[in-house]
C-alpha positions in Angstrom: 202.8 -45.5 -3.9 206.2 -43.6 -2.6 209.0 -43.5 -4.1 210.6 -46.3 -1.4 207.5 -48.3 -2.1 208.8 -48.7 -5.4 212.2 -49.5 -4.6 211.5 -52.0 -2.3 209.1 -53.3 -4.4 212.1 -54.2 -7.1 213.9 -56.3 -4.3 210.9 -58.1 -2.7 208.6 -59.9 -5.5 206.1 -61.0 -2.0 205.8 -56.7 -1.9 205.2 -56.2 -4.9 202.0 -59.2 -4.5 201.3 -57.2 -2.0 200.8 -53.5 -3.7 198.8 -55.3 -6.4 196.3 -56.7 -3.6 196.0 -53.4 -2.0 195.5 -51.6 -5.3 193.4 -54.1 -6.8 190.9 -54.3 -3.8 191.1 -50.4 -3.4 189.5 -49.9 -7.1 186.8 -52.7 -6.3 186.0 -50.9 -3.2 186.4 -47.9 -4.4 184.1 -49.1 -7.9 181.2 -50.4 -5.9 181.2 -47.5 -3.7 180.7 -45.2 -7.4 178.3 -47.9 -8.7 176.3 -47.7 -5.7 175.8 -43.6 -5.9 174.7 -43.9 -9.3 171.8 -46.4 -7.8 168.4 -44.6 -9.1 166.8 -44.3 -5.2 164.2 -47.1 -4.9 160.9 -45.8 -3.5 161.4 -44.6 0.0 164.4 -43.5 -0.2 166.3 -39.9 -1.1 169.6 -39.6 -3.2 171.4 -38.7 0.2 170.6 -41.7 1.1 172.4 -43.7 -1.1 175.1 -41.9 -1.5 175.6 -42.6 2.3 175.2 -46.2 1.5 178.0 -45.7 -1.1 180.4 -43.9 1.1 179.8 -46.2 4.6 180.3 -49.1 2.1 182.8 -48.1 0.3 185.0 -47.0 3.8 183.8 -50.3 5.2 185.3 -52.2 1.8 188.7 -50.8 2.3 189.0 -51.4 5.7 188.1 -55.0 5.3 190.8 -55.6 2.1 193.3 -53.6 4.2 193.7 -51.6 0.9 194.9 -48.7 3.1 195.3 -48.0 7.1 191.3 -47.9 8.6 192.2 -44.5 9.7 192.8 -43.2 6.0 189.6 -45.4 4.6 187.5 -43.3 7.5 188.6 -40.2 6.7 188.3 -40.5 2.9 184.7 -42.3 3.8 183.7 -39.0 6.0 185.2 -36.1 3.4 183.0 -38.4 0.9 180.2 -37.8 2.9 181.0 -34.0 2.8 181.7 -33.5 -0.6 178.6 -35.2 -1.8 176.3 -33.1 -0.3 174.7 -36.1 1.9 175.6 -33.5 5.1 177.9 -30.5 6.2 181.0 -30.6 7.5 179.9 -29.9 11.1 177.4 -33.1 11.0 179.5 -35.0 9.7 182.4 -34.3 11.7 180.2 -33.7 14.9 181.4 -37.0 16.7 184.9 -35.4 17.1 182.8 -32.3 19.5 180.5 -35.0 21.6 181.2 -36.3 24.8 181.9 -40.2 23.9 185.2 -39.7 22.1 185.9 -37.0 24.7 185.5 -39.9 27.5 187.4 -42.3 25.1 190.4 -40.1 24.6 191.4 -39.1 28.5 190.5 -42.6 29.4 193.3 -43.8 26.9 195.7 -41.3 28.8 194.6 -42.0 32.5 195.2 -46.2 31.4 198.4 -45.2 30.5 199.5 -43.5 33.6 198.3 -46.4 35.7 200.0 -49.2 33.4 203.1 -47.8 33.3 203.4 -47.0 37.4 203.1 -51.0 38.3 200.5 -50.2 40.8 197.7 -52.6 39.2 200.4 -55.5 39.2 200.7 -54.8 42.5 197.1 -55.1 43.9 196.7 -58.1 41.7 199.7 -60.1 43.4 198.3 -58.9 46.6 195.0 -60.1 45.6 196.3 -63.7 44.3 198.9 -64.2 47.3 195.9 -64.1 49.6 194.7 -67.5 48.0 195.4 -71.1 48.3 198.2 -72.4 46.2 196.1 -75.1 44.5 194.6 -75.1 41.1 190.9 -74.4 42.7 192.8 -71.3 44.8 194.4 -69.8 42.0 191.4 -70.1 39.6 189.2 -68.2 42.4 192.6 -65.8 42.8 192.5 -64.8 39.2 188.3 -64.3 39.1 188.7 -62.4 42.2 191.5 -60.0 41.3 190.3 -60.0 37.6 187.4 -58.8 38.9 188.0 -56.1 41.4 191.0 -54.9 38.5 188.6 -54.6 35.7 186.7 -51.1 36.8 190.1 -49.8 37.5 191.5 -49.4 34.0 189.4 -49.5 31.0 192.3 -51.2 28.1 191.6 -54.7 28.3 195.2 -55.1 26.6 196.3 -53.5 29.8 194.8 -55.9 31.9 196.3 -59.1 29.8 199.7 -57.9 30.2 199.4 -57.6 33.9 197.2 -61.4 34.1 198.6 -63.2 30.8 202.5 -63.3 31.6 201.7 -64.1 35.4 199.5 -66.3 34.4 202.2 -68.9 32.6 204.5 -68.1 35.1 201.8 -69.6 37.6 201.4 -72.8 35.5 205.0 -73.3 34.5 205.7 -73.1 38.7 202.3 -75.6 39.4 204.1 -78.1 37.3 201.3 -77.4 34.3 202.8 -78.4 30.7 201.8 -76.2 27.8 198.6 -77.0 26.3 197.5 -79.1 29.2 194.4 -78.5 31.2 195.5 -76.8 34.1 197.1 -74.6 31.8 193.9 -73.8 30.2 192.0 -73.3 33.3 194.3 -71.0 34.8 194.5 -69.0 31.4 190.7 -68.8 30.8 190.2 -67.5 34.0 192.2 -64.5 33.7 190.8 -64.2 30.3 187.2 -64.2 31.5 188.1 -62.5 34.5 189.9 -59.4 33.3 189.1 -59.3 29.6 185.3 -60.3 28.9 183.8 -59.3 32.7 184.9 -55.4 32.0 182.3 -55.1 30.0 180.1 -55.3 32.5 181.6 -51.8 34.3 181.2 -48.7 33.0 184.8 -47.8 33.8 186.0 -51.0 32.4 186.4 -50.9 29.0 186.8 -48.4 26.3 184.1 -49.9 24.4 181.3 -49.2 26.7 181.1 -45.7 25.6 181.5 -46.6 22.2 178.8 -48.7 22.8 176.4 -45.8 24.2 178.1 -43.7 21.3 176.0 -45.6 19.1 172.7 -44.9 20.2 170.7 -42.2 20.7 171.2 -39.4 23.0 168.0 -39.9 24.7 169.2 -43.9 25.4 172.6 -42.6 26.4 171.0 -40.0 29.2 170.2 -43.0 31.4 173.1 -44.5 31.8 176.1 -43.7 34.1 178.6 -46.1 36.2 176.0 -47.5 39.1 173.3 -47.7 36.3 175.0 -49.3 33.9 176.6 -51.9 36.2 172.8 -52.4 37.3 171.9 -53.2 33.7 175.1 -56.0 33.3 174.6 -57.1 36.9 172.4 -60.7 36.1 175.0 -61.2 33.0 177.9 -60.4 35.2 176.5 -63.0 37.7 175.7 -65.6 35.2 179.2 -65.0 33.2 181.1 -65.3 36.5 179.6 -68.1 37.9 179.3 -70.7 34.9 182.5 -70.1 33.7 184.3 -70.8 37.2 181.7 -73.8 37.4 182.7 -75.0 33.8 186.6 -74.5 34.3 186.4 -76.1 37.7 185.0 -79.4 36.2 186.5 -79.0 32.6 189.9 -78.2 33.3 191.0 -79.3 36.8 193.6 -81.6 36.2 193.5 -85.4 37.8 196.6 -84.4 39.3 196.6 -81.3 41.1 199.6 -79.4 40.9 200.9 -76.7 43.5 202.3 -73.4 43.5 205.6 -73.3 45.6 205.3 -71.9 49.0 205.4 -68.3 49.0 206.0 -68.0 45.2 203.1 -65.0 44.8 204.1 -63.5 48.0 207.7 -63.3 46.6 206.8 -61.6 43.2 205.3 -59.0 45.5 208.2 -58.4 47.5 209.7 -58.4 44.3 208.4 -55.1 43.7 210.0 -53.6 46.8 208.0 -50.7 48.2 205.4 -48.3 46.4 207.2 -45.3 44.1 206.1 -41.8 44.5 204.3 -42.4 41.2 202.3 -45.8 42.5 201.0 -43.7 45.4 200.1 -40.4 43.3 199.0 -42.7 40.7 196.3 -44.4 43.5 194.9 -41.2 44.7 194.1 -39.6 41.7 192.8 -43.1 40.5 190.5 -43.7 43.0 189.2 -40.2 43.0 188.5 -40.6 39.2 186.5 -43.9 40.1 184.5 -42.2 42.8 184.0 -39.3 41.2 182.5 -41.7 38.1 179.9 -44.3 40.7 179.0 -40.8 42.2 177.7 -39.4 38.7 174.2 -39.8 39.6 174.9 -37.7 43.2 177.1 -34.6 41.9 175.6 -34.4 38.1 179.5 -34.1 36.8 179.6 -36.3 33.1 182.2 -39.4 33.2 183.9 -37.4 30.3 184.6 -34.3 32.2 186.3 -36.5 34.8 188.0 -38.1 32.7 189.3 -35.0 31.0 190.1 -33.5 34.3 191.5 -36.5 35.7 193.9 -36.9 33.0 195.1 -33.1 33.2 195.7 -33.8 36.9 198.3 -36.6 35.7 200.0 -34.2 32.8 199.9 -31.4 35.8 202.2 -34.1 37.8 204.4 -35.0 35.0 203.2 -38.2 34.6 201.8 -38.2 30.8 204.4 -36.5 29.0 204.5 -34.3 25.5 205.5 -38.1 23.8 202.6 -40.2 25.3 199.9 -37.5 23.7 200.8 -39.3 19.6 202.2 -42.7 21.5 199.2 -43.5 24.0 196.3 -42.5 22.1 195.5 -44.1 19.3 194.2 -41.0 16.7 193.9 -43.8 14.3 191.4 -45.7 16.1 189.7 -42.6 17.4 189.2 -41.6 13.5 187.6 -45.1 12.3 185.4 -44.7 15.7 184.1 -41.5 13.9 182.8 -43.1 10.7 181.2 -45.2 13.0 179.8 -43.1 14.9 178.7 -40.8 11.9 177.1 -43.5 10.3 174.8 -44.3 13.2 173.9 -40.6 13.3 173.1 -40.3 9.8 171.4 -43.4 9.4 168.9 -42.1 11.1 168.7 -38.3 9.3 168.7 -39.7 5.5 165.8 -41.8 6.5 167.1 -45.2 6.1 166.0 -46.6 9.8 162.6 -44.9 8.4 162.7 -47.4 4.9 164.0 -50.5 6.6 161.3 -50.0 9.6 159.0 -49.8 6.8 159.7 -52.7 5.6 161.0 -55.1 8.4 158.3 -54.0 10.2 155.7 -56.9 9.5 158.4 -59.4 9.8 160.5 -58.4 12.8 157.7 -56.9 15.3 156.4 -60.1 16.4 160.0 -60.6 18.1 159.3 -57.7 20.4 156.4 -59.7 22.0 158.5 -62.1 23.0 161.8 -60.6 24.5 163.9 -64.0 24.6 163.2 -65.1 21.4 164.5 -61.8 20.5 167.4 -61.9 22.3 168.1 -65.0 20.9 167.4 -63.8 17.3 170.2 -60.9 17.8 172.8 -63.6 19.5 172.6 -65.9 16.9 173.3 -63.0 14.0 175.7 -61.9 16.0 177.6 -64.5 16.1 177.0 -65.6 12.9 178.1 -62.2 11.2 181.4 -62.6 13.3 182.7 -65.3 11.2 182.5 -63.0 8.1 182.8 -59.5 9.4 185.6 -58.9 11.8 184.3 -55.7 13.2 182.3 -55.7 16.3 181.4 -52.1 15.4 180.1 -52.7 12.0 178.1 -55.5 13.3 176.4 -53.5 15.7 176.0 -50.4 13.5 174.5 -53.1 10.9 171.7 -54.8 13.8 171.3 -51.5 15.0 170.1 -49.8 12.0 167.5 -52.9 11.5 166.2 -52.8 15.1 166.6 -50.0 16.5 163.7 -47.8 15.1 161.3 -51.2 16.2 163.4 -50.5 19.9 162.1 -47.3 20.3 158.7 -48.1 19.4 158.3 -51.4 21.4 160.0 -48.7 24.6 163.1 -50.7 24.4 166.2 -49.1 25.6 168.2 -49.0 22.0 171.2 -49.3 24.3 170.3 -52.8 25.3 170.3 -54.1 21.8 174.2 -52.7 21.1 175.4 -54.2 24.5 174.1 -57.5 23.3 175.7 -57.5 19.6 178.9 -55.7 21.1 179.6 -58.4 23.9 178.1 -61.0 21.6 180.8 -60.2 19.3 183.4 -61.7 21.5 183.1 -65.1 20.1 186.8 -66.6 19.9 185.9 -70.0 18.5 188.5 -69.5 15.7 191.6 -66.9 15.9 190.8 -64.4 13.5 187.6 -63.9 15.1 189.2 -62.1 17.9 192.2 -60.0 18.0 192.3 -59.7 21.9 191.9 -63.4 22.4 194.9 -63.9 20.6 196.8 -61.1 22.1 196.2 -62.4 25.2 197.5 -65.7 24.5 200.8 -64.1 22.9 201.1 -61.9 26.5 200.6 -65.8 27.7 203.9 -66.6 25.6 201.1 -68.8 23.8 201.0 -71.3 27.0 197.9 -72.7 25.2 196.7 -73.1 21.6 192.9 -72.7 20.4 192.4 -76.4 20.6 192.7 -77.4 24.5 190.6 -74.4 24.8 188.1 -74.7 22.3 185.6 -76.6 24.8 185.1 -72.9 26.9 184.9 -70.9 23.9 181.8 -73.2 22.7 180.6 -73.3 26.1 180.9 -69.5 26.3 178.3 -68.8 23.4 175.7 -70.6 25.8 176.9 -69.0 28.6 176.5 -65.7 27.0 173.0 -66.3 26.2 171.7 -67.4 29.7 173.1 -64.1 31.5 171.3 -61.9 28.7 168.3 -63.8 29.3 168.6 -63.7 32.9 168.6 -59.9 32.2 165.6 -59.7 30.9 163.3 -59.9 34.7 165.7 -57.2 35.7 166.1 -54.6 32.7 162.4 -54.7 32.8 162.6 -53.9 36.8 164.6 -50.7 35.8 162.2 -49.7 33.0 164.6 -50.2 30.3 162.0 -52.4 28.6 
């Protein structure tokens, strides 16, 4: 505690509450991390082994309580890791030299670049001004421009601040009250649209190579853009197609409402003509996208476009000396690491080994039947998501039980993080989704959880059909 912790802490009885519940939790975590290092090893497993337990537990503990930033709970988790001998600094620290947070951190920068020029807004206004102005137009406008947008930039944040304040602005001018149902269709379909189909691209969203960051190196070599939009093609098709079907017949109000004429064409005109930085912005964009669909032709890694890409945009003056601690998010990058450690290390102080061992007998009749495993991981997923916030942690966790039963069934290990990840998505309730509910702030909270609580129980079935309907096609690519 500083010294103006302390001070404030005199004026404000609600801080000092506060300090207590960050120390308070930080010694439980902190204690049960101790206690669980002092665990005798039960058969099957070394003393490294449970002092890893310790550590990822007690780093996951203080990230949950908030005790202290995720970013200094990580670090203090890894050094842990270090100092007890459970590995060296260079494997524990060996994330920070591979390829995934080296494809992570330009991609930050190049998303920057792009968001800041206006040149996305532009080609989605151009997109939705090419559409009817009725409810049934603009919900197609947003899918459509949603999904041509989504490979372009990889923050989905990015893409709700371009769709979510356009978005009321649509339904305010349609006549659409807040919290009715045309309001809700049009804002679901920029939500599905441009924050849950990216997932499906390999370009559009940060947490795809996070996602391969979690798997083995061997899984990873397969994957690169056109194979990994092959992989989410059938889910993409079933995601797109069920939720336009379901808001069409859910949402559309009785009374259709209509934009005024030339209200979208306006907005672009609004604009006025491309800047020097929207045009340099587009070539270097599109040559970053080529250059990643083209992987398999030229054999360059997404990262070292990404890297180069991003140099190009510094070389132009358009990511400045500021933008290197403003746009990319070190904290972030550092809890990625734990993550990303703990996956690696799992595997090193034997602990897949002990829980194949024993899961083994119970688990490996799943693998014979591939929907009832799907279905198994879906429903944990989304169970887990109502107690652990962390779509990482949840993954790392399901992971670490299946994976080693992945490999030896010939399962891509890839396929069972993309399901927990995207599985994680579940926005029933707020707190289960912090870019759900940014999204509806960007929205100027045009809707509240209830009017759209119908789609986000619709969506868990939804999400289930398109993995299912992967299933014909992964095992056409040899993934399974």
């Amino acid at each position: 505690m500083t010294q103006t912790d302390v001070a404030e802490a005199k004026a404000s009885p609600k801080l000092i509450e506060r300090l207590s519940y960050r120390i308070i939790t930080a010694l439980i975590s902190v204690g049960i991390a101790v206690w669980i290092c002092l665990l005798t090893p039960p058969e099957g497993l070394t003393v490294e082994a449970i002092r890893f337990i310790g550590c990822f537990m007690g780093g996951m503990l203080l990230c949950v309580f908030r005790s202290i930033p995720d970013w200094l709970a990580s670090l203090a988790a890894l050094m842990a890791l270090v100092l007890l001998k459970v590995g060296s600094f260079a494997a524990v620290f060996a994330p920070f030299s591979g390829t995934t947070l080296w494809l992570i951190i330009p991609a930050y920068g190049i998303a920057c670049v792009v968001g800041k020029t206006g040149l996305l807004k532009r080609v989605a206004l151009h997109i939705l001004s090419w559409f009817p102005d009725s409810f049934t137009g603009q919900v197609s406008a947003l899918f459509v421009a949603g999904i041509i947008i989504s490979p372009c930039i990889p923050s989905t944040l990015a893409k709700m601040s371009i769709f979510a304040p356009f978005t009321e602005q649509v339904a305010t001018e349609m006549g659409y009250e807040r919290n009715s149902k045309g309001a809700a269709g049009l804002f679901l379909s920029q939500w599905v649209s441009a924050g849950l189909l990216g997932y499906g691209f390999y370009s559009g969203s940060f947490a795809v190579a996070m996602m391969l960051g979690l798997t083995p190196i061997e899984d990873q070599a397969y994957f690169n853009w056109g194979t990994w939009l092959a992989t989410c093609a059938a889910w993409l098709v079933v995601m797109t197609v069920l939720s336009y079907i379901f808001i069409l017949l859910v949402y559309k109000p009785k009374t259709g409402g209509k934009l005024p004429k030339g209200f979208t064409k306006g907005k672009v005109k609004e604009l006025g003509p491309m800047s020097k930085d929207e045009k340099k912005a587009a070539v270097v964009l599109i040559i970053i996208l080529l250059a990643w669909i083209g992987e398999g032709w030229h054999g360059i890694a997404a990262c070292y476009v990404a890297i180069m890409g991003w140099i190009v945009f510094g070389l132009l003056g358009m990511f400045d000396k500021k933008e290197v601690s403003t746009a990319i998010p070190w904290g972030e990058l550092i809890y990625m690491m734990l993550i990303f450690t703990a996956q690696s290390m799992i595997g090193s102080v034997g602990i897949s080994a002990w829980l194949q061992g024993i899961l083994d007998p119970i688990l490996s009749p799943l693998f014979g039947n591939t929907f009832m495993l799907i279905l198994a991981i879906i429903v944990t997923s989304y169970i887990l998501r109502f107690v652990i916030l962390s779509q990482f942690t949840i993954a790392v966790i399901i992971y670490a039980i299946l994976g080693g039963l992945a490999q030896q069934a010939g399962m891509n290990g890839a396929l069972i993080v993309l399901i927990v990840y995207v599985s994680g998505n579940i926005h029933v309730l707020d707190f289960q989704n912090s870019v759900w509910v940014t999204a509806r702030v960007a929205a100027h909270s045009m809707v509240e959880q209830a009017v759209c609580l119908p789609y986000c129980l619709a969506w868990l079935v939804i999400n289930l059909l398109g993995w299912w309907a992967s299933v014909p096609l992964w095992q056409a690519l040899g993934l399974m």
